[in-house]
C-alpha angles and dihedrals in degrees: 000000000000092000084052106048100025104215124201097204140011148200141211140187118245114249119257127190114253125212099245104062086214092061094046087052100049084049097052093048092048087042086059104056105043080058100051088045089050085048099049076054090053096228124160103244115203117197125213129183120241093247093058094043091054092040087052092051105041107007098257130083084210097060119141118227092251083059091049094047095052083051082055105055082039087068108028101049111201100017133147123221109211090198141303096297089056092043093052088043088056094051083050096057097036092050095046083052087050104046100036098033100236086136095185120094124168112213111170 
């Protein structure tokens, strides 16, 4: 993904400590290696946690993920959420845009 759109940045969400050990584990390992291979890349990686991230989409740090996905669709007119992990990738996106002013983001 990274050799075909050629970003120039990227963003993360902070890790957070789920309540099965298993699922925090697989997330940590997957976590890993999108950031080393953001980091073979050399891109510059920003990490949010999941409270701003939700503040900065939907004006509360306490949003649920149905809230996050109407913002979505709010902002993205048209869009099509191709389920709960893309959504929470978008929010990502739109609130890394937001918070460090890069201001251009590529969804296709």
């Amino acid at each position: 993904m990274i050799a075909r759109y050629q970003p120039s940045d990227s963003a993360v969400e902070e890790v957070f400590v789920n309540k099965n050990p298993q699922s925090t584990l697989k997330l940590g390992q997957a976590r890993g290696v999108c950031l080393l291979a953001l980091a073979r890349a050399g891109l510059p990686v920003s990490e949010y946690a999941a409270r701003l991230i939700k503040k900065a989409i939907v004006g509360t740090g306490t949003a649920e993920k149905a809230q996050i996905q109407a913002m979505l669709r709010v902002l993205l007119p048209g869009v099509q959420l191709a389920g709960a992990d893309a959504a929470d990738a978008l929010a990502v996106a739109i609130a890394h845009a937001n918070l460090s002013g890069t201001r251009s983001i590529f969804i296709r």
